[in-house]
Residue frames as qw, qx, qy, qz and C-alpha x, y, z in Angstrom:
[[0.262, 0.749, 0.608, 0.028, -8.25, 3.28, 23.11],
 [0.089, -0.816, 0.161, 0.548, -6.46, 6.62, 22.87],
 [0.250, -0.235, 0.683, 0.645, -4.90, 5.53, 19.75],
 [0.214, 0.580, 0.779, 0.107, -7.97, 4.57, 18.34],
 [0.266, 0.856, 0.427, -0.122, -9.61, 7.64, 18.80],
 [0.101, -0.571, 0.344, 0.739, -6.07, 9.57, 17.16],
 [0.280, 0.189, 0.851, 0.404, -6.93, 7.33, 14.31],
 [0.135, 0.718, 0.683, -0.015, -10.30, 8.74, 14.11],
 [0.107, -0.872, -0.061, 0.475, -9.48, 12.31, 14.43],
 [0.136, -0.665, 0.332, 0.655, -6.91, 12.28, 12.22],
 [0.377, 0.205, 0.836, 0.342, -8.63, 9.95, 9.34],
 [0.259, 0.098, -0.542, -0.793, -10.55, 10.29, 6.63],
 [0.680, 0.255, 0.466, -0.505, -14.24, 9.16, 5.89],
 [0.027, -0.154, -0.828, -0.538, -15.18, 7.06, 2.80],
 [0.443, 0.149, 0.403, -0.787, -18.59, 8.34, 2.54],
 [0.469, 0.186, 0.849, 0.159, -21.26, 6.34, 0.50],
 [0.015, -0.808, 0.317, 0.496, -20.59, 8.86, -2.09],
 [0.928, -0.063, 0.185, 0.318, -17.52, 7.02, -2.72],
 [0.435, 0.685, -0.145, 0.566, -15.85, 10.15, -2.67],
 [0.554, -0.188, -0.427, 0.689, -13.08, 10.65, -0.19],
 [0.022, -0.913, -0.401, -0.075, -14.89, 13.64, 1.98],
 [0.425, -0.404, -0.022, 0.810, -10.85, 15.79, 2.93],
 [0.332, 0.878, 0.158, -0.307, -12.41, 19.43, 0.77],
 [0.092, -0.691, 0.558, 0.451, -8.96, 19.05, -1.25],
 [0.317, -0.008, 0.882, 0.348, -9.84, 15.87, -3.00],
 [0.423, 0.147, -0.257, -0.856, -11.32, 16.02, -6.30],
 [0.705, 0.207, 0.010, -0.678, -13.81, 14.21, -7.58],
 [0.849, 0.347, -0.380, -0.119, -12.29, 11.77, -9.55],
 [0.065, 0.531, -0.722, 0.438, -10.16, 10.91, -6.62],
 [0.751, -0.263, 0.140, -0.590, -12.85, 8.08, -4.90],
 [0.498, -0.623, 0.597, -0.090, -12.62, 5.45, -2.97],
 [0.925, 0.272, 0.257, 0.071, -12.72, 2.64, -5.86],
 [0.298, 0.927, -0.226, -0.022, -10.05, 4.44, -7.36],
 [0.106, 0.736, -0.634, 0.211, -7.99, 3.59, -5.01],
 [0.344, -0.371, 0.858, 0.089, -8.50, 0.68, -3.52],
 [0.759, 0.437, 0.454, -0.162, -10.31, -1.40, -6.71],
 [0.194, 0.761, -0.516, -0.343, -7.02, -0.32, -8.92],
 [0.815, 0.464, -0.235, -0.254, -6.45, -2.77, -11.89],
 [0.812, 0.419, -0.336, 0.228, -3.00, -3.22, -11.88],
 [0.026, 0.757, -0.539, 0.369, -2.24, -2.89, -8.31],
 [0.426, 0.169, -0.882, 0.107, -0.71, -5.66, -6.90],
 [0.733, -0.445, -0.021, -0.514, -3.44, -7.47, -3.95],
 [0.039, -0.008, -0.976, 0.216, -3.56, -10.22, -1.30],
 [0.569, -0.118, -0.058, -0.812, -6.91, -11.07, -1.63],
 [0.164, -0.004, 0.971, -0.172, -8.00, -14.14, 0.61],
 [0.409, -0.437, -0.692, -0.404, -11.52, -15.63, -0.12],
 [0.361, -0.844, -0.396, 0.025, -14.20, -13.49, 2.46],
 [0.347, 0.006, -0.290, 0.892, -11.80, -11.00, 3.38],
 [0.045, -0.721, -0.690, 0.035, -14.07, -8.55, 5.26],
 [0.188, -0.895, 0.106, 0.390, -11.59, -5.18, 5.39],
 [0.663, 0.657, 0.059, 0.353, -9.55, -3.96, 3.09],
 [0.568, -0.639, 0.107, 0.507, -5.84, -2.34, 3.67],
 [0.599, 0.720, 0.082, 0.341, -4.14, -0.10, 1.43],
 [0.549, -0.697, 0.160, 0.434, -0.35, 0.80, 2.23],
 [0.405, 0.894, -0.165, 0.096, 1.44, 3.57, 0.31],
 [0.656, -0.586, 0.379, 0.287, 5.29, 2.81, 0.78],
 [0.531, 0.757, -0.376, 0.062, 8.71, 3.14, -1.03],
 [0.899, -0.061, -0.233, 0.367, 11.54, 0.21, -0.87],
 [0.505, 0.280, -0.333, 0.746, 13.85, 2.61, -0.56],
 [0.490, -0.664, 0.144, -0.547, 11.71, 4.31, 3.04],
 [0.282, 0.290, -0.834, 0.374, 13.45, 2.90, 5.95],
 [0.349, -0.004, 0.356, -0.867, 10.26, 3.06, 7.76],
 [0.867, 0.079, 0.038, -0.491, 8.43, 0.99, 5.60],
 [0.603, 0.234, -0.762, 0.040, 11.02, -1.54, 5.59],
 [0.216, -0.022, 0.655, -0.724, 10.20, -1.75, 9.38],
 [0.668, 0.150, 0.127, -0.718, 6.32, -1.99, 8.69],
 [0.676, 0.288, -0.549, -0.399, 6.83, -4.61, 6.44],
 [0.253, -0.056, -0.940, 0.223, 7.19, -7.51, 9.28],
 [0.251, 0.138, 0.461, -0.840, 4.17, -5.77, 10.76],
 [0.545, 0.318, -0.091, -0.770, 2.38, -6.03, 8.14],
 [0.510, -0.039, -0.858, -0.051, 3.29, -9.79, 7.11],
 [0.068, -0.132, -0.855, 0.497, 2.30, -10.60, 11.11],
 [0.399, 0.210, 0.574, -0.684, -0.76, -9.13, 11.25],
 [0.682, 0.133, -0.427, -0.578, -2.16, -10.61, 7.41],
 [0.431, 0.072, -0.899, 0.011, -0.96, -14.25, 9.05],
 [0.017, -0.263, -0.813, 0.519, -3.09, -13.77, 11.99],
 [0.445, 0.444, 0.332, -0.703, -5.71, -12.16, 10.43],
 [0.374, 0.066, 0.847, 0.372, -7.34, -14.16, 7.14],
 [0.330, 0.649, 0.685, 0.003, -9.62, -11.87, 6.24],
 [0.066, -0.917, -0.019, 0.393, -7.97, -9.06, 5.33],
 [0.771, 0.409, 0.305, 0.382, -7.39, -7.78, 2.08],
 [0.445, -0.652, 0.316, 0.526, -4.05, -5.87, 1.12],
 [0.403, 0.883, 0.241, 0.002, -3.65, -3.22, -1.46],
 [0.612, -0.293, 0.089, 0.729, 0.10, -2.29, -2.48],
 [0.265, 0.929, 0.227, 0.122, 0.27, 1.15, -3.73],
 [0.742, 0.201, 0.035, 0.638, 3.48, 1.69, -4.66],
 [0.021, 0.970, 0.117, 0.211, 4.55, 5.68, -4.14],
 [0.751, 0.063, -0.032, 0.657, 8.37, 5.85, -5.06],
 [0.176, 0.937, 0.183, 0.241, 9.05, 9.15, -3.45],
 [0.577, -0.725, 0.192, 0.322, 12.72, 8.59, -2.41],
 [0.230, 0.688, -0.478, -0.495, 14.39, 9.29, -6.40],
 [0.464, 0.428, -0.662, -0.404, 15.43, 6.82, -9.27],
 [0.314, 0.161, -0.929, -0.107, 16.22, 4.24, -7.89],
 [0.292, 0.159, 0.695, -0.637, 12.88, 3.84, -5.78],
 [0.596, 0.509, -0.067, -0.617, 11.02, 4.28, -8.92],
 [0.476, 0.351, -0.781, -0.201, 12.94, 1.40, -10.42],
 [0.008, -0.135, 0.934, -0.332, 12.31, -0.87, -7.69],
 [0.441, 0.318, 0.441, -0.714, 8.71, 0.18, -7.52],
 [0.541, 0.496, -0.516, -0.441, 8.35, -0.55, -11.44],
 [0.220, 0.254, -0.942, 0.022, 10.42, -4.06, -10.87],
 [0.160, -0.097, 0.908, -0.374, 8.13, -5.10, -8.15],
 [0.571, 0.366, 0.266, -0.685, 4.79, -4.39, -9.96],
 [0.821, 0.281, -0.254, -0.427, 5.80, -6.44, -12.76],
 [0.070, -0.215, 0.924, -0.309, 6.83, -9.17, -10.83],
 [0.618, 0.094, 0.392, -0.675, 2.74, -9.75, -10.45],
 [0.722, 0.446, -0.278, -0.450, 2.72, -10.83, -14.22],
 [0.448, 0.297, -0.820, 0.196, 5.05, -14.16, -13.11],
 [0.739, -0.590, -0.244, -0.214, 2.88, -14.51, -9.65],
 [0.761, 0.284, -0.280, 0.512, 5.83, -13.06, -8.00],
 [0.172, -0.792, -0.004, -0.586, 5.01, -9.96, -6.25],
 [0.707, -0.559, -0.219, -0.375, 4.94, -11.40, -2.96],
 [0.922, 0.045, 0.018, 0.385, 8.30, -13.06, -2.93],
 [0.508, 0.450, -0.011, 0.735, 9.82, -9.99, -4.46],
 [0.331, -0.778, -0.151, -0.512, 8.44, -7.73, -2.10],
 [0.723, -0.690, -0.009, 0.001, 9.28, -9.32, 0.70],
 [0.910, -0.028, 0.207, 0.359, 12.80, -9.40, -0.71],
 [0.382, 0.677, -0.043, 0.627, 13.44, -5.87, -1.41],
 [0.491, -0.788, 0.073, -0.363, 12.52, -4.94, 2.06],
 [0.928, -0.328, -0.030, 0.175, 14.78, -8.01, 3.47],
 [0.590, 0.476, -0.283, 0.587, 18.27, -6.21, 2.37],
 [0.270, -0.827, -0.381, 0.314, 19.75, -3.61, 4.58],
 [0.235, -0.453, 0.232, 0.828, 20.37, 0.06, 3.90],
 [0.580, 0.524, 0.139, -0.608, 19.33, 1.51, 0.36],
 [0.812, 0.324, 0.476, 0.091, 18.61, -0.14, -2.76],
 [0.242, 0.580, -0.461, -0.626, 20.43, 0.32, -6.06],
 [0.712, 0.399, -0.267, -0.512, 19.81, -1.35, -9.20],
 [0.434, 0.276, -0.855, -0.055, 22.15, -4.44, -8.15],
 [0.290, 0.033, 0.750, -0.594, 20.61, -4.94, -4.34],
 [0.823, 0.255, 0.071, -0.502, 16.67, -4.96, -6.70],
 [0.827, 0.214, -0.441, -0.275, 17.97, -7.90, -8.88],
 [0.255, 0.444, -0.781, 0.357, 19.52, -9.47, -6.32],
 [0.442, 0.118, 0.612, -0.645, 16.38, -9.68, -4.31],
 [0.763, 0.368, -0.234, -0.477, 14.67, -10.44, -7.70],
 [0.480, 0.388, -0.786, 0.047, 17.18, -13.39, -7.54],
 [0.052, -0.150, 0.885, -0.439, 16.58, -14.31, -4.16],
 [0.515, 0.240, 0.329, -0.754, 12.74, -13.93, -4.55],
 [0.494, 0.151, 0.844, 0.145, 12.80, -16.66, -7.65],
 [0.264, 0.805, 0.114, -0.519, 12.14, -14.01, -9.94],
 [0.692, 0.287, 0.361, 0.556, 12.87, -14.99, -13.96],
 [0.143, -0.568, 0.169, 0.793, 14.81, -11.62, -14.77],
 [0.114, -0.039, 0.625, 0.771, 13.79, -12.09, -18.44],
 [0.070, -0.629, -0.727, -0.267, 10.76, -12.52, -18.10],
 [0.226, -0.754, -0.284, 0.548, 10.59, -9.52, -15.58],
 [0.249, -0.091, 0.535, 0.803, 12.97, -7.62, -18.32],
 [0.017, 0.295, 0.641, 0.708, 9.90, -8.32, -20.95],
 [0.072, -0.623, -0.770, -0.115, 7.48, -7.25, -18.91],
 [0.111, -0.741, -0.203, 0.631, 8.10, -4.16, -18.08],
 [0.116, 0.321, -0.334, -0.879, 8.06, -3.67, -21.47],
 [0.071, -0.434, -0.855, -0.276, 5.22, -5.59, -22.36],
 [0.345, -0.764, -0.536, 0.095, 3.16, -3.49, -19.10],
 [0.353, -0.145, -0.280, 0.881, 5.04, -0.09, -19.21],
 [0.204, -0.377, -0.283, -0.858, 2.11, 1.80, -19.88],
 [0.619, -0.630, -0.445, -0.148, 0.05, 0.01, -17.01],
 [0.642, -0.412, -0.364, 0.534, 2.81, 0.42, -14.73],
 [0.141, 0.258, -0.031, 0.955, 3.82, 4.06, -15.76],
 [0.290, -0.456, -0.452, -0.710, 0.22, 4.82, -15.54],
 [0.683, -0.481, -0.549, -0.006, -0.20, 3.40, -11.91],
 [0.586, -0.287, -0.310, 0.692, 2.20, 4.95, -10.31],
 [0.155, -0.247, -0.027, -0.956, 0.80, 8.66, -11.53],
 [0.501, -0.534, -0.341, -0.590, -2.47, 7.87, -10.62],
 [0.633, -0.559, -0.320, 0.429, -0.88, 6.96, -6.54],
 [0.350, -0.105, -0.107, 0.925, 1.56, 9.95, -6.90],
 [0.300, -0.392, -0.327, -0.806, -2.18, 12.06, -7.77],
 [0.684, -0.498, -0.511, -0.152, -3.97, 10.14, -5.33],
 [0.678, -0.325, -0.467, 0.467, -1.77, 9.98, -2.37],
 [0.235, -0.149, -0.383, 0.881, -1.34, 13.68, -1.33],
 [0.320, -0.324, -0.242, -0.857, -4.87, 14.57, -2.42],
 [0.721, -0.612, -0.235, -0.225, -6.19, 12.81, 0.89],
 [0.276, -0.908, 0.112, -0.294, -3.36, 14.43, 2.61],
 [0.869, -0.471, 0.054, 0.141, -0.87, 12.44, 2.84],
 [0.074, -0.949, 0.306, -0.008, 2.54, 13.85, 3.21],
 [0.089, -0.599, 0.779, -0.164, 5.23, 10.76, 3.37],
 [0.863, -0.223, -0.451, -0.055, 5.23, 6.82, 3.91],
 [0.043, -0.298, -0.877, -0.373, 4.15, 4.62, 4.84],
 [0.391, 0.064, 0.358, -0.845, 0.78, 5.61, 5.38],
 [0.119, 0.143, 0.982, -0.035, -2.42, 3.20, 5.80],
 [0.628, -0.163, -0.273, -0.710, -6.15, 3.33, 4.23],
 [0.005, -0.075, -0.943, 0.324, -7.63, 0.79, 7.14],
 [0.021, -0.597, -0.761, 0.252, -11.03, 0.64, 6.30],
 [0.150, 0.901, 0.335, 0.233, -12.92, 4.00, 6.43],
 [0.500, -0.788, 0.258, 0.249, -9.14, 5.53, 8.00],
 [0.568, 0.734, -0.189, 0.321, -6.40, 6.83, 7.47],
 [0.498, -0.789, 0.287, 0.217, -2.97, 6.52, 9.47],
 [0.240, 0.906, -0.334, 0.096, -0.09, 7.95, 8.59],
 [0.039, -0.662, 0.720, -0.206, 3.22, 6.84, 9.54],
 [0.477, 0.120, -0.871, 0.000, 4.67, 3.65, 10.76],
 [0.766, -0.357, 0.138, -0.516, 2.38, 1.85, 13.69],
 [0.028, -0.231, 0.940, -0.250, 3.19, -1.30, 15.73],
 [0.273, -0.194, -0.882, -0.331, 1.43, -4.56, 15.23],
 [0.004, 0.569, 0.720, -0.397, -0.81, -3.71, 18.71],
 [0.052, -0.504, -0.071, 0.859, -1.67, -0.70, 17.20],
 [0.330, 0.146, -0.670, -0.649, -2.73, -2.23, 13.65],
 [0.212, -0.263, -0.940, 0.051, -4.46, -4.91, 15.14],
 [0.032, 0.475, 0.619, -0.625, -6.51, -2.31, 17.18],
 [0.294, 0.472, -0.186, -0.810, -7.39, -0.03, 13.88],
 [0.301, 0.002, -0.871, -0.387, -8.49, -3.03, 12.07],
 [0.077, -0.436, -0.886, 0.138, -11.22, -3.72, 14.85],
 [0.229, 0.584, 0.405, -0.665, -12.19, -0.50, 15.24],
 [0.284, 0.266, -0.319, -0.864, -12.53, 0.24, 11.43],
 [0.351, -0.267, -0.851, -0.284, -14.78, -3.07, 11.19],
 [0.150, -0.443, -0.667, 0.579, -16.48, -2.03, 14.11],
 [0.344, 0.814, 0.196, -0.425, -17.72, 1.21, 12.39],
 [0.645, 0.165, 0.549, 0.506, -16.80, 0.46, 8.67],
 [0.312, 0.702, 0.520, 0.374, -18.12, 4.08, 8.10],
 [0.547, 0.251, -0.342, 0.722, -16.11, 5.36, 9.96],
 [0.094, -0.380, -0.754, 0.528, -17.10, 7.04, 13.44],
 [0.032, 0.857, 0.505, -0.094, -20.47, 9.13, 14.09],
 [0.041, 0.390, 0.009, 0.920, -20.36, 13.09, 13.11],
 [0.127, -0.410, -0.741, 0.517, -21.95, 14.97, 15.33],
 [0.025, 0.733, 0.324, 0.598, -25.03, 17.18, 14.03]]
């Protein structure tokens, strides 16, 4: 329970607003923003009752870690829905990958490819992404045309996470929206599993005290 209540302390509210309440975030910063984005890639199961949103770059050794965490705890949990918010902040070639993997979506690919950038080891360059794009059953042309078919959605997405993501304070991946919470950094599956009950447990995240 100690973790829990770091969680709490150091999260965020969604208030019913639906502006994020940190005094640094503007306005237009809210919580549909972020997790009800168009063109970011989802797992959305039928009923999902909680929502996840996980900021992360392929090229973050950290979130290549998370990323079995995060498969284990969607397969044991079916109701939870899972927001990718790209947020290439390790140079070029993170931004390419991050680009590649969003239009991967437009082929019903994302999921495949994802798990397939993370699956290398060490960093990515531009052969290791199509290589995973290869392993991940990924038609390179078609990928090719879409990122020029969708560079304006995709350009556009990624500013509006690189705007978003340090205006509710967050400093680095990965870092998690669980619910009405926020945790930073990488976490172990008991440790997700336990912020997922408690943010359904108080979906509004805990009492203030008057």
């Amino acid at each position: 329970m100690a973790t829990l209540a770091v969680l709490a302390i150091t999260g965020f509210v969604i208030g019913a607003t639906d502006a994020l309440t940190q005094p640094a975030v503007a306005a237009t910063i809210t919580k549909s923003a972020i997790l009800e984005d168009p063109v970011a890639p989802k797992v959305a199961p039928k009923g999902y009752d909680i929502t996840i949103v996980q900021f992360a770059d392929y090229n973050c050794g950290y979130c290549r870690r998370m990323h079995s965490v995060v498969v284990a705890l969607i397969a044991s949990d079916p109701k939870i829905r899972l927001v990718y918010r790209d947020w290439p902040i390790f140079g070029p070639v993170s931004v390419e990958a991050a680009r590649a993997a969003i239009a991967s979506q437009w082929q019903g690919k994302h999921e495949a490819f994802n798990a397939a950038l993370y699956a290398g080891a060490g960093k990515l360059d531009s052969v290791a992404i199509r290589t995973a794009a290869n392993r991940a059953g990924v038609s390179w042309p078609r990928l090719q045309a879409d990122l020029v078919k969708h560079k304006a959605e995709i350009d556009a997405l990624l500013a509006r996470t690189s705007e978003q993501a340090p205006a509710i304070g967050l400093q680095g991946t990965p870092a998690f929206i669980i619910g009405a919470y926020l945790a930073p950094g990488a976490l172990d599956l008991a440790t997700l599993r336990k912020a997922v009950a408690e943010a359904r447990r108080n979906p509004n995240g805990p009492a203030r005290a008057r």
